[in-house]
C-alpha positions in Angstrom: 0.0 0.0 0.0 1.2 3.2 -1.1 1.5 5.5 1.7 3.7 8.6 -0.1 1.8 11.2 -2.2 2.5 12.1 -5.6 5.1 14.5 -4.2 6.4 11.4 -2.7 5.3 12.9 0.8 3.8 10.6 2.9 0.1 10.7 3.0 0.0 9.5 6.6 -1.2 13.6 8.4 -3.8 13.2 5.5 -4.8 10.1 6.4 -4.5 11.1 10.5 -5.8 14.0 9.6 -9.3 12.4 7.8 -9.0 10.0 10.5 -8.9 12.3 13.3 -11.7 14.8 11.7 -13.8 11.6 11.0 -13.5 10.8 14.6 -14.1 14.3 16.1 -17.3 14.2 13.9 -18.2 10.8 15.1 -17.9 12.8 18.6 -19.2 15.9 18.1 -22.5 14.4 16.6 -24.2 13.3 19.9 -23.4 17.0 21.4 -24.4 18.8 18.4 -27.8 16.6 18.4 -28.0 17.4 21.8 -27.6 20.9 21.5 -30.2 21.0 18.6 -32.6 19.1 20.9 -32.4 21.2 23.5 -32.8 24.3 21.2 -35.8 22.9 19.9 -37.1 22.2 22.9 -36.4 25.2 23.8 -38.3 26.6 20.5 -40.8 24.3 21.4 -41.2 25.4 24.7 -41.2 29.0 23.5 -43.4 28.3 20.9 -45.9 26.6 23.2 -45.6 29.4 25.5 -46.1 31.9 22.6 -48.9 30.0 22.1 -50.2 29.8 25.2 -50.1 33.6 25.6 -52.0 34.3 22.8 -54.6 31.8 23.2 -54.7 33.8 27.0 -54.9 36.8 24.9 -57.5 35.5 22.8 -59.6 34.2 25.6 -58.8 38.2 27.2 -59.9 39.5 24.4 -63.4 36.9 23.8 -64.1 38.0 27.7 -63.9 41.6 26.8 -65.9 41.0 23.8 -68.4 39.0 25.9 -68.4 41.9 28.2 -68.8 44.7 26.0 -71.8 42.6 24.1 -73.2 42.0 27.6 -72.9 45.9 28.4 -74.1 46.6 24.8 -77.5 43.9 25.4 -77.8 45.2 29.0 -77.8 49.2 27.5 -80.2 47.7 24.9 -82.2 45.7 26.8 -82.5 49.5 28.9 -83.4 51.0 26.6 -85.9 48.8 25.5 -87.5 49.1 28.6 -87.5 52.6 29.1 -88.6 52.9 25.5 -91.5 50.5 26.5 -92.9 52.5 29.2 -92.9 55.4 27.5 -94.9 53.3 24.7 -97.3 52.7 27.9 -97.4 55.6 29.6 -97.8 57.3 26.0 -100.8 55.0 25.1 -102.2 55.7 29.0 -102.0 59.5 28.3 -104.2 59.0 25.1 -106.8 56.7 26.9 -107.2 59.8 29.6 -107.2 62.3 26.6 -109.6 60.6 24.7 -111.9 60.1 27.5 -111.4 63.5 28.8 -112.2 64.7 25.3 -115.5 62.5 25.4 -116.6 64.6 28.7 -115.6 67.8 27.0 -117.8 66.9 24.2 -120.9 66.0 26.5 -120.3 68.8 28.9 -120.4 70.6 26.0 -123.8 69.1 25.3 -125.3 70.0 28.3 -123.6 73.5 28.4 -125.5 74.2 25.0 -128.8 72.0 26.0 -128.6 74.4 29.2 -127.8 77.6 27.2 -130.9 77.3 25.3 -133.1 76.3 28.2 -131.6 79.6 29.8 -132.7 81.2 26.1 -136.1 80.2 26.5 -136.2 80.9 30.5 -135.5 84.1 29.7 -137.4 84.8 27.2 -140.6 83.8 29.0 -138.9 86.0 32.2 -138.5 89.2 30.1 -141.9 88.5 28.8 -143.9 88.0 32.0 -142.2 91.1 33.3 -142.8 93.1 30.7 -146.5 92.2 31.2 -146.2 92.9 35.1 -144.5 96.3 33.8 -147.8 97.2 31.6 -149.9 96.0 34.2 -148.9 98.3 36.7 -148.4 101.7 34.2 -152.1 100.7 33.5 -152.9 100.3 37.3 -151.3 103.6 38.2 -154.2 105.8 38.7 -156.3 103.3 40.1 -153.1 102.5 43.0 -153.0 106.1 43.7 -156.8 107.1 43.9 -157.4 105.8 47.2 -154.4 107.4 48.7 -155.7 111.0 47.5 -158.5 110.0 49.9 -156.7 109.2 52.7 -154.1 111.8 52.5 -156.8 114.7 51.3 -159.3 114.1 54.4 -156.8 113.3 56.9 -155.2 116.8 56.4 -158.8 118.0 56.6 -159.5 116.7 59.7 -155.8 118.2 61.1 -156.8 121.8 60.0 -160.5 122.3 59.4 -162.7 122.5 62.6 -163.6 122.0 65.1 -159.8 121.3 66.2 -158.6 117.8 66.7 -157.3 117.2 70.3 -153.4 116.2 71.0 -154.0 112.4 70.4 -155.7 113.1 67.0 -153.3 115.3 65.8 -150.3 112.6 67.1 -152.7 109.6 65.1 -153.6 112.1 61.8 -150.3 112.9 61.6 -148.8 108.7 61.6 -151.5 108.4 59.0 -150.8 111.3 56.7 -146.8 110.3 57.4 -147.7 106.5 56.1 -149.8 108.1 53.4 -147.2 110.2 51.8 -144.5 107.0 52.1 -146.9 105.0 51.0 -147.7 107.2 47.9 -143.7 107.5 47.5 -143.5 104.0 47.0 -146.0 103.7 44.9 -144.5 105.9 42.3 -141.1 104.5 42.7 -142.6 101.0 41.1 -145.0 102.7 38.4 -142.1 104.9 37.4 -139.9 101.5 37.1 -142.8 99.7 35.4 -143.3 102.4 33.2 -139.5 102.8 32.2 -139.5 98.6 31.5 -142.5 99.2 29.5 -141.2 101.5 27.6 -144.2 104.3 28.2 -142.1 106.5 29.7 -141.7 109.7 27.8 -139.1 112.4 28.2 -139.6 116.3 27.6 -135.7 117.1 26.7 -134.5 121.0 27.6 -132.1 123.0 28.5 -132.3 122.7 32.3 -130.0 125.0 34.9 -128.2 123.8 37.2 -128.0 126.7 39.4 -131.9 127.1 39.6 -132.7 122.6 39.9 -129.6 122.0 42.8 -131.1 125.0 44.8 -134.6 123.8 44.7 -133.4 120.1 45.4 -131.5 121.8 48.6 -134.4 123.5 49.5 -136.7 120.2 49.3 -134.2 118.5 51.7 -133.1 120.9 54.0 -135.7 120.5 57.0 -134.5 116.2 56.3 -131.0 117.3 57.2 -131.9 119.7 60.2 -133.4 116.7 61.4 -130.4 114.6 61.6 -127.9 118.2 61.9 -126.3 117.3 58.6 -124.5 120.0 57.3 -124.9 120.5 53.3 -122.3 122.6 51.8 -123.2 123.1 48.0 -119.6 124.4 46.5 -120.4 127.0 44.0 -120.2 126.5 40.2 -121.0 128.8 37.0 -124.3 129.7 36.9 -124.8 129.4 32.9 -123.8 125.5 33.1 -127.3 123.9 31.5 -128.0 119.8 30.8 -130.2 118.9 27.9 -132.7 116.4 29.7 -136.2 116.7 31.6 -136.5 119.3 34.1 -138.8 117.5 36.1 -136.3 113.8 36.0 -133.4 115.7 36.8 -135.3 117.1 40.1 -136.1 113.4 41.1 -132.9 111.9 40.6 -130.7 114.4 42.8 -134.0 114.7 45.0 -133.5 111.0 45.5 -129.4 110.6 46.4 -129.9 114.0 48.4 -132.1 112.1 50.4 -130.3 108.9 50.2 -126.7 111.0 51.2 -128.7 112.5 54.6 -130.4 109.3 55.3 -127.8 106.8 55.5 -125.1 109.1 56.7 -123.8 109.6 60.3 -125.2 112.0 63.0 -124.2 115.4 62.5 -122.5 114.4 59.3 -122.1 116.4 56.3 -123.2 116.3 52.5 -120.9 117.5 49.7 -122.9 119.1 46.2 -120.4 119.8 43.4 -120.6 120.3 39.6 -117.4 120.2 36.7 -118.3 121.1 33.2 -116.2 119.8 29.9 -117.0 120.9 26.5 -119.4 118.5 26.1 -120.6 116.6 29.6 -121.7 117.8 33.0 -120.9 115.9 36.0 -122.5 116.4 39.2 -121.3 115.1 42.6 -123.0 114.2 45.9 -120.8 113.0 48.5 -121.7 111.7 52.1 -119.7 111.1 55.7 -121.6 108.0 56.1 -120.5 104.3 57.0 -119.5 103.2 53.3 -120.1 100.3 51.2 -117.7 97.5 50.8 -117.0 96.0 47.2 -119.2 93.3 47.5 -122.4 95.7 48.1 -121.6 97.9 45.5 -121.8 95.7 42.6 -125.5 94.3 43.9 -126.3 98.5 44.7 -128.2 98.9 41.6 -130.5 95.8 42.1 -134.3 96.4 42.5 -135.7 95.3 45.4 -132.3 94.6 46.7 -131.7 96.8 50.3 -128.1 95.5 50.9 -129.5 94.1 53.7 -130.9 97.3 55.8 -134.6 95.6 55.7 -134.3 94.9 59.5 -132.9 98.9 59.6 -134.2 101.5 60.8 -134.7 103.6 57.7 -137.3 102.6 55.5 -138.0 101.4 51.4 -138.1 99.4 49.2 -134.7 99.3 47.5 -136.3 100.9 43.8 -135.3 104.6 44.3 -131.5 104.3 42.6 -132.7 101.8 40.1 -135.3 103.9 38.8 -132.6 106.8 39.1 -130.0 104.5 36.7 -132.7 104.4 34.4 -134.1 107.3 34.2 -130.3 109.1 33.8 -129.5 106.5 31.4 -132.9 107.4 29.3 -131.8 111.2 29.3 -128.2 110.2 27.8 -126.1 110.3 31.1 -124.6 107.9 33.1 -124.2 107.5 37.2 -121.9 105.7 38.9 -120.3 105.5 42.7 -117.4 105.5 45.0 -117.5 103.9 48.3 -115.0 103.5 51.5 -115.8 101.8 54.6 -115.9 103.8 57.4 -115.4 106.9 55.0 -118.5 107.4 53.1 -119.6 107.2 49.7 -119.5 109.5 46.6 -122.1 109.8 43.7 -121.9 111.5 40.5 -124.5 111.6 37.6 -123.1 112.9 33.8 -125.4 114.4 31.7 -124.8 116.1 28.0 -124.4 119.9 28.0 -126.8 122.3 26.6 -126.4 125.8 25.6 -128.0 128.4 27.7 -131.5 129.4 26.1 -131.6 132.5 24.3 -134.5 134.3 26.9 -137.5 135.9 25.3 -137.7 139.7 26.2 -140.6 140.2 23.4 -144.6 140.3 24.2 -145.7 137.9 22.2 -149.3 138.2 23.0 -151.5 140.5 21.5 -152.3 143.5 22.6 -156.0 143.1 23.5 -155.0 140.2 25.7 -152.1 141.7 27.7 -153.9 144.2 28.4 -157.0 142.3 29.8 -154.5 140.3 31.2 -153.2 142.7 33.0 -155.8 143.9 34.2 -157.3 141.1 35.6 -154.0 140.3 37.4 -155.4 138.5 40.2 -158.2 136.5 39.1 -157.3 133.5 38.6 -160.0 130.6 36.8 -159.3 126.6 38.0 -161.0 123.6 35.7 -161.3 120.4 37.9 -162.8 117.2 36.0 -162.6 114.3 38.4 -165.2 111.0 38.3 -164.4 109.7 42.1 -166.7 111.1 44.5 -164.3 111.1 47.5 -161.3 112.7 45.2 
């Protein structure tokens, strides 16, 4: 066996040296598989771990998907719920309207049925009063005849002779007292009647002012000395005229004159005044008496309606400021009132202005007749037609 190379150098480190590197592998091959095994248990074991971790992760991240879709159904299912009730409560809400709107609709009913009954209530009201109106405006002469009996002889018997003794003048003097309330009364309801009715008739003038409040004054002065009421009449211009009825005009102030000394206080006082505007007058009658609250004030122009003095001490019926609303309000004026408890109470009537009337100085009457006239100043010719024997 040749054991020199081709250099004739032996080949024997060659051959050690294949020998020696064929042994060393032979050696190093368990290690190196050993190493490798361990590295890939190692990877394994990595790997496994790396696995492990994300299927941890993944089961994390299923949990906070689960929990988020729980929180998301739980809001849901909320809502849901809240959105329910309102459904109910909603369709609660229409039930109460719609039965609330089906008592609306039969109150209403029974408001109208009701209206019209009132329609035809008052209809057949205003008609029967209107026929208790004409009734009495027909029955006025035949109410006052008998008191022009009573009054007329029982002032007779006070003057004429022979004399009527202390007791009979006390007694004729409580009848002829009744008499004249009596007959007061009397024309406080036919003047009422007659206004309803429609009968009563107005003679519009120019009226003064000046010349009516004085004779009113005069009318009521002895009431007032009565009760020591002072009346203090504050002066006013003495061409201020109202176009209305001389003889209305009289009755009306006649009537809250007497009302201002009757219901005020004991040694009171009574206030007259009069402002003028282009085209109104106003007149004012103010009292010291006790004052009306609010509540009597609206029911003051009420007939019949005494604001409960009936168990008073001052007598009537409750007519006398009606019939002075109406007739003020027929002449084109309007009254009204101010009241304080404890203070007293203030009236004032309005009635259009009137021009002052141009006075006649001319004799209109012939000349024969003024002078016959004249001289026959002071005889004097009186036509009485009456049917009633006793009149």
């Amino acid at each position: 066996m040749n054991i020199n190379g081709n250099d004739g150098t032996p080949k024997f480190n060659e051959l050690n040296q294949s020998n020696v590197s064929r042994h060393n592998k032979d050696e190093l091959e368990p290690i190196l598989d050993d190493e490798t095994a361990v590295l890939s248990r190692e990877k394994l074991v990595a790997t496994r771990e790396d696995a492990a971790d994300l299927r941890e992760g993944s089961i994390i991240l299923r949990e906070v998907k689960a929990t988020s879709r729980e929180r998301e159904i739980r809001a849901g299912e909320k809502v849901q719920i809240a959105f329910d009730e309102h459904v109910i409560k909603l369709q609660q809400a229409n039930a109460h309207l719609v039965i609330a709107t089906m008592e609306a609709r039969k109150l209403a009913e029974e408001v109208e049925a009701t209206k019209v009954q009132m329609e035809i209530a008052k209809s057949v009201a205003e008609k029967a009063n209107l026929a208790k109106s004409i009734f009495l405006n027909n029955m006025s002469h035949e109410l006052r005849t008998p008191l022009n009996a009573i009054l007329g002889f029982s002032q007779l018997l006070e003057i004429g002779p022979p004399p009527p003794t202390d007791i009979q003048t006390e007694r004729l003097q409580l009848i002829i007292k009744a008499g004249w309330y009596l007959l007061e009364l009397i024309n406080g309801i036919l003047d009422h009647a007659a206004i309803e009715s429609g009968e009563r008739s107005l003679i519009r003038e120019p009226v003064s002012l000046t010349i009516t409040i004085l004779e009113c004054l005069a009318m009521i002065e002895s009431q007032a000395k009565k009760r020591d009421i002072h009346i203090n009449c504050i002066p006013f211009d003495k061409t201020w005229f109202v176009n209305a009825d001389r003889i209305r005009v009289k009755q009306v102030l006649i009537n809250l004159l007497s009302n201002a000394i009757k219901y005020n206080r004991e040694h009171g006082t009574v206030e007259v005044k009069c402002t003028c505007t282009q085209e109104r007058i106003r007149i004012y009658i103010k009292d010291s008496g006790m004052g009306l609250p609010p509540e009597k004030l609206v029911q003051l122009f009420q007939p019949f309606n005494r604001l409960g003095q009936e168990s008073g001490a001052e007598e009537g019926t409750g007519i006398g400021l009606v019939v002075t609303k109406q007739l003020i309000e027929l002449m084109g004026g309007t009254i009204n009132v101010e009241s304080t408890v404890g203070v007293g109470s203030e009236f004032w009537v309005e009635l259009p202005r009137a021009d002052a009337p141009q006075l006649i100085t001319e004799n209109t009457m012939p000349a024969e007749l003024a002078l016959q006239a004249h001289g026959n100043a002071m005889l004097r010719a009186l036509l009485y037609k009456e049917d009633n024997l006793d009149n």
